[in-house]
RORO-368806 format. One record per atom (N, C-alpha, C, O): y, z negated, x. Coordinates in steps of 0.001 Angstrom, whole numbers, plus 500000, padded with zeros to 6 digits. Example, Ala and Ser with C-alpha at 12.3 -4.5 7.8 and 13.67 -1.06 7.14 Angstrom:
494310492200513190495500492200512300496700492200513200496681491535514236497750492920512850498940492860513670500030492130512900501138491961513409
***
This chain:
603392939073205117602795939076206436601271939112206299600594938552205438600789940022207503598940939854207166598638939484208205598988939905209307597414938003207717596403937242208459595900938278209637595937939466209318595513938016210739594263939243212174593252938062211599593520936863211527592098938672211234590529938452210947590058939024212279588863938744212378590397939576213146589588940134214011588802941396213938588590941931212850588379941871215016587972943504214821586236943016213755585320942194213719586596943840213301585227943268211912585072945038211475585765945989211838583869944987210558583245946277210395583486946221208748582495946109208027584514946283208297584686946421207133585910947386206845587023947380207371585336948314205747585805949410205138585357949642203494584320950112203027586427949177202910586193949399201532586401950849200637587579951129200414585528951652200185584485951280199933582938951578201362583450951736202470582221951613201383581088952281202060580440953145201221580384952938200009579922954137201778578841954643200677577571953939200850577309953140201749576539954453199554574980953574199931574113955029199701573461955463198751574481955620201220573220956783201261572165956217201447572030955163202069571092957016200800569674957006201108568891957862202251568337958923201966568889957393203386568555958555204026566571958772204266565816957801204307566172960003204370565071960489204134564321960961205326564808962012205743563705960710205746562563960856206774561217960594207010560747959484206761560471961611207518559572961506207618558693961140209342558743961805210376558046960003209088557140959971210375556385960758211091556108961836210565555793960458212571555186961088213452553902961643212714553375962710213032553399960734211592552285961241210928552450962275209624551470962771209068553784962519209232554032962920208293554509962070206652554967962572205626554239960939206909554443959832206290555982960300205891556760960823206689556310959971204311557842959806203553558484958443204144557724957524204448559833958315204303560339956889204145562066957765204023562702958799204230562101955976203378563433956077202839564246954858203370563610953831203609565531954873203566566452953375204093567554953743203565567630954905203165568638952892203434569867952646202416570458952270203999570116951316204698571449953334204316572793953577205419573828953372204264573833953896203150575115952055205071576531952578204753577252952752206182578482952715206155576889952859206901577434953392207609577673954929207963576726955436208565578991955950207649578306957292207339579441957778206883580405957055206633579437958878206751580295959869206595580769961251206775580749961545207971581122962054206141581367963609206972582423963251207401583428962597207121581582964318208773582530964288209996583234965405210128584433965272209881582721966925210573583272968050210277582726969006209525581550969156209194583968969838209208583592971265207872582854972176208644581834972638208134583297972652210207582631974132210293582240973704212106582908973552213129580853973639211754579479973537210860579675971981210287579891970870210772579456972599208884579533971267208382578878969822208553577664970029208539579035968901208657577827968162209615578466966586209026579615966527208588577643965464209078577678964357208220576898963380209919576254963728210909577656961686209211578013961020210306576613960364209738576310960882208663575570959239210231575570957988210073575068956907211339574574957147212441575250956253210994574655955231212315573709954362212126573853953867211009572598953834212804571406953195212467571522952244213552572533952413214233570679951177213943570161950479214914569063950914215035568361951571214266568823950350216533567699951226217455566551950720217060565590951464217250566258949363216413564944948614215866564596949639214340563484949532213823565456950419213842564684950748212772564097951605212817564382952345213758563088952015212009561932953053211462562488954302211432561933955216212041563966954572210534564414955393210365564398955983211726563670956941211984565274955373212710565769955672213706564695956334214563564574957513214896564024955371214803562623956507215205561677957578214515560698958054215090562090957934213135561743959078212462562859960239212614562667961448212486564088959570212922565068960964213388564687961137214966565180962070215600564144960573215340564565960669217202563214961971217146563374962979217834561994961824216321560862962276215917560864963846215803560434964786216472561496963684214732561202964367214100562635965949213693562517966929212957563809965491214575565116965904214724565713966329213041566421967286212727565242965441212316565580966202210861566140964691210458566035963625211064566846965056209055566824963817207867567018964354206589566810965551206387567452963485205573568451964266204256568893962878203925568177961878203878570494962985203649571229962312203099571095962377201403571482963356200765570373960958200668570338961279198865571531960815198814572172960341199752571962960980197366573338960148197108572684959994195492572417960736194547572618958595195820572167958107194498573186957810193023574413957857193097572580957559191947573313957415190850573251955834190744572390955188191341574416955143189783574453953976189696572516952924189242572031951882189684572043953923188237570893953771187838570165953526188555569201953039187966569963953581189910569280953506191384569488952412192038568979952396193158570028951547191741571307950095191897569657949501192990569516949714194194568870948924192270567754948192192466567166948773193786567056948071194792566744950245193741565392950888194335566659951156195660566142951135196777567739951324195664568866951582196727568566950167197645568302950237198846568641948954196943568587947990197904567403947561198110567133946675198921566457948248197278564878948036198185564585948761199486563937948388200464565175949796199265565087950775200466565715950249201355565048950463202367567030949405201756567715948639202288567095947096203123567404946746204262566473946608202489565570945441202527564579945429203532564514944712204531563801946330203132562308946431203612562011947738204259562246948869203832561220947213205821561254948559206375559770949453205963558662949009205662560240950835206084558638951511206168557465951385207034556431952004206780557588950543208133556818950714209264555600949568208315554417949460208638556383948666206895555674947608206582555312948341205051554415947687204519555584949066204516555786948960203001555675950886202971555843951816203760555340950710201726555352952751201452556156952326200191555717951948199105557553952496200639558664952411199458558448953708198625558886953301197549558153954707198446557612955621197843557032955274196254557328955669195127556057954325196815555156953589195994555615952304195111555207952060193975556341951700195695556632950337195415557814951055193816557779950840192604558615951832194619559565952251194071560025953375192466560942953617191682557975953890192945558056954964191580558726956138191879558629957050191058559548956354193123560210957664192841559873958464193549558727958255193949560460959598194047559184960827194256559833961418195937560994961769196146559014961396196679559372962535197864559075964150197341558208964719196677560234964496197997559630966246198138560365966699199053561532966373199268559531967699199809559325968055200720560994969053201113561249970075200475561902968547202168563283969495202286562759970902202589561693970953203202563596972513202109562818973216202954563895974045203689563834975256203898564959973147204073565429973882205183564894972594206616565081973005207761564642972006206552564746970830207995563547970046207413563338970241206216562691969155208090561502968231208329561693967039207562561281965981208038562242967051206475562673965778205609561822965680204910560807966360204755562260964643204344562328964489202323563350964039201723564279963388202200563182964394200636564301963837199912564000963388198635562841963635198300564867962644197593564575961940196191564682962478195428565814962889195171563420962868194461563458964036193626564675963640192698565442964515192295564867962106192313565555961594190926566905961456191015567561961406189975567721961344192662568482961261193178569312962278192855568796963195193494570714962975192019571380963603191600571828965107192461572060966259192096571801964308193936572516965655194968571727964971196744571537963874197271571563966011196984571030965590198604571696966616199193572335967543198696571347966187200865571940967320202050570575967538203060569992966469203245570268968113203399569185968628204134569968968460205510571158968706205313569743968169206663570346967801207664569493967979209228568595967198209544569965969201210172569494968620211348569991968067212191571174968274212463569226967180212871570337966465214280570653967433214932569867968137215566572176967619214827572747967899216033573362967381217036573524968095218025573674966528217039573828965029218422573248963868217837572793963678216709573403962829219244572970961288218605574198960903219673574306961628220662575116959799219510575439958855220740575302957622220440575536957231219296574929956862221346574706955463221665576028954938221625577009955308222271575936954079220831577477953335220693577681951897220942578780951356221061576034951077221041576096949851221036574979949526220726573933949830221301575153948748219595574114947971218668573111948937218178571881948926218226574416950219217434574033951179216678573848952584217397574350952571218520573289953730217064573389955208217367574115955991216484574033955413215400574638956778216389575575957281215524574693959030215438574614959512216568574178959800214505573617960213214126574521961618213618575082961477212532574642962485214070575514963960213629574195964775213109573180964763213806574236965531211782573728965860210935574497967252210885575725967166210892573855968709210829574353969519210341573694969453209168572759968674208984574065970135208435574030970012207005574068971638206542574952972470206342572262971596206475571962972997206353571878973165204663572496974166204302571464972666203925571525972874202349572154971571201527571773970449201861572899971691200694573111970847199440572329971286198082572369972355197474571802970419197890571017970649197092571414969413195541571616968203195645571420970410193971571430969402193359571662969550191961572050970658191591571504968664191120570560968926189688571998969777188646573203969523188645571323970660187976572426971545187043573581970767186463574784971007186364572748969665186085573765968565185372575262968199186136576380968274185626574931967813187412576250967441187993576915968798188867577331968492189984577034970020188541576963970866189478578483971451188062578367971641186852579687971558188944580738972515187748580713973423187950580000973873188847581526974180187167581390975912187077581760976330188171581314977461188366582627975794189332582626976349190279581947976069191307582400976195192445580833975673191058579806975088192013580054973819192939579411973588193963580891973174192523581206971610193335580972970373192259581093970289191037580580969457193298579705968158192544581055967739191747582235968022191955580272966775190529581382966171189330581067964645189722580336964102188893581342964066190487581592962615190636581709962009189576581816960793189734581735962387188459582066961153187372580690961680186682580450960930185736579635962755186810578204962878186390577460962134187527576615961300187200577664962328188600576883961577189875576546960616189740575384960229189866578015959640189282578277958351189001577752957328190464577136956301190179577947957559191637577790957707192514577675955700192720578408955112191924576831954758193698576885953927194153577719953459195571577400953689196737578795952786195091579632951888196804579433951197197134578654950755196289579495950380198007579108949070198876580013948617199474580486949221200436580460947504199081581208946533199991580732946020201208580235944980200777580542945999202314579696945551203120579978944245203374578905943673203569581028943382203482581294941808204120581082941179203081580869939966203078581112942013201888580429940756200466579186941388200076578709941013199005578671942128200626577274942423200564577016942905198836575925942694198306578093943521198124577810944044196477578059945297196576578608945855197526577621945830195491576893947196195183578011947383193867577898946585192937579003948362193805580003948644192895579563949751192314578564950292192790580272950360191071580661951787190551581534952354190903582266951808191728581825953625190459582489954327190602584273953721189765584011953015188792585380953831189914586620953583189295586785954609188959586200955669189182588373954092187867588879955672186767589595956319188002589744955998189181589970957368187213590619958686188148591827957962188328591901956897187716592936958357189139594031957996189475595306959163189655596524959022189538594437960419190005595551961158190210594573962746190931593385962751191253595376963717190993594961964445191760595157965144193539596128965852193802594373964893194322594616965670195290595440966340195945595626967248195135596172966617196933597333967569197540598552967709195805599472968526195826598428967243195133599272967463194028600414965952194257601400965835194985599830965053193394600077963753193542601020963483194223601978963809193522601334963158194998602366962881196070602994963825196001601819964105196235603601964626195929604346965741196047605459965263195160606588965743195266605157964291194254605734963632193144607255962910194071608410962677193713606505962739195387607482961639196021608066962563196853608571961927197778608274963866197010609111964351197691610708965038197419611133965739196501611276964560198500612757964795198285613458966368198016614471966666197383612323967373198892612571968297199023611849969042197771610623969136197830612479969540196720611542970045195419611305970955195250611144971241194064611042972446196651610889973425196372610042973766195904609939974955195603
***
C-alpha cells in the first residue's frame, strides 16, 4: 500500500539546466532551472518555468530569447552557483571562470565549456502561479565533436549529464544503461510476431 504525501513537486530525476540570458543592457547571466523539459518535436520547442522575482525571468520577458546549457558532471559546483545567487547581485560569469558567447541564432548566451546547448526563442509564456512556464523554440543545437555520434545525436554517457533531486535538494550522475528503447519491452509481449 502507498502513503498520499500530498500534491508535492517532486519528480525524480529533474534536470539541472543552465539557462542563458542576457539583460536589458546586454549584460551575460546564467541560473540553474529544474524545472523543464521538451515539450514538442514539430517545432521543436523545450519547457521551463521560473518565478516572477527572478532576473532570469525578466531577461526572457526582455529580451524574447534564452539557451538551455546542459552541463557535464564536472560543472557540479559552478551549476549550483548559478542556482544560489542571482545576477541582478553578482556577474556569475566572473565568479565562475567560464565563458559567455554570444548565441547566433536568438539574443542569448550560452557556456562555452558546457558540452551541448539549445538556442531558444520564446514562443509562449503562461502564468501558472508562483511560476511562468516558458515555451522555447529551439532554433539550433549546438555541440562539442566529442559528444556528437556518427549519426549526429548526443552520447549521454560523453555528456555525462547532471540530475537533481529536488525534495532532497542533491545533485546526482548519470546511471548504467538498462536496456534499449521501443526494443525492450517487446520482450514482454504475448504476441511474437
Amino acid at each position: 500500500m502507498k502513503r498520499s504525501l500530498g500534491g508535492k513537486t517532486v519528480v525524480h530525476p529533474a534536470p539541472a539546466f543552465v539557462i542563458g540570458t542576457y539583460d536589458k543592457n546586454g549584460r551575460p547571466n546564467a541560473a540553474t532551472v529544474a524545472w523543464g523539459g521538451i515539450c514538442c518535436s514539430n517545432p521543436p520547442c523545450i519547457s521551463i518555468s521560473l518565478r516572477k522575482a527572478t532576473y532570469t525571468y525578466e531577461n526572457i520577458m526582455e529580451k524574447k530569447a534564452f539557451t538551455v546549457n546542459i552541463p557535464s558532471e564536472r560543472y557540479v559546483k559552478e551549476v549550483d552557483f548559478f542556482g544560489v545567487y542571482s545576477g541582478r547581485d553578482r556577474d556569475k560569469f566572473l565568479e565562475t571562470g567560464l565563458t559567455p558567447v554570444r548565441a547566433t541564432t536568438v539574443d542569448a548566451p550560452y557556456i562555452e565549456e558546457f558540452p551541448f546547448i539549445l538556442e531558444c526563442s520564446l514562443l509562449h509564456f503562461i502564468d501558472l502561479g508562483l511560476h511562468t512556464q516558458f515555451i522555447g523554440e529551439i532554433k539550433d543545437l549546438k555541440a562539442d565533436e566529442s559528444v556528437i555520434l556518427k549519426n549526429n545525436l548526443i552520447d549521454i554517457e560523453m555528456v555525462r549529464p547532471i540530475i537533481y533531486a529536488p525534495e532532497l535538494r542533491k545533485y546526482f550522475s548519470l546511471g548504467k544503461f538498462l536496456g534499449d528503447a521501443f526494443s525492450s519491452g517487446k520482450k514482454l509481449s504475448k504476441n511474437k510476431s
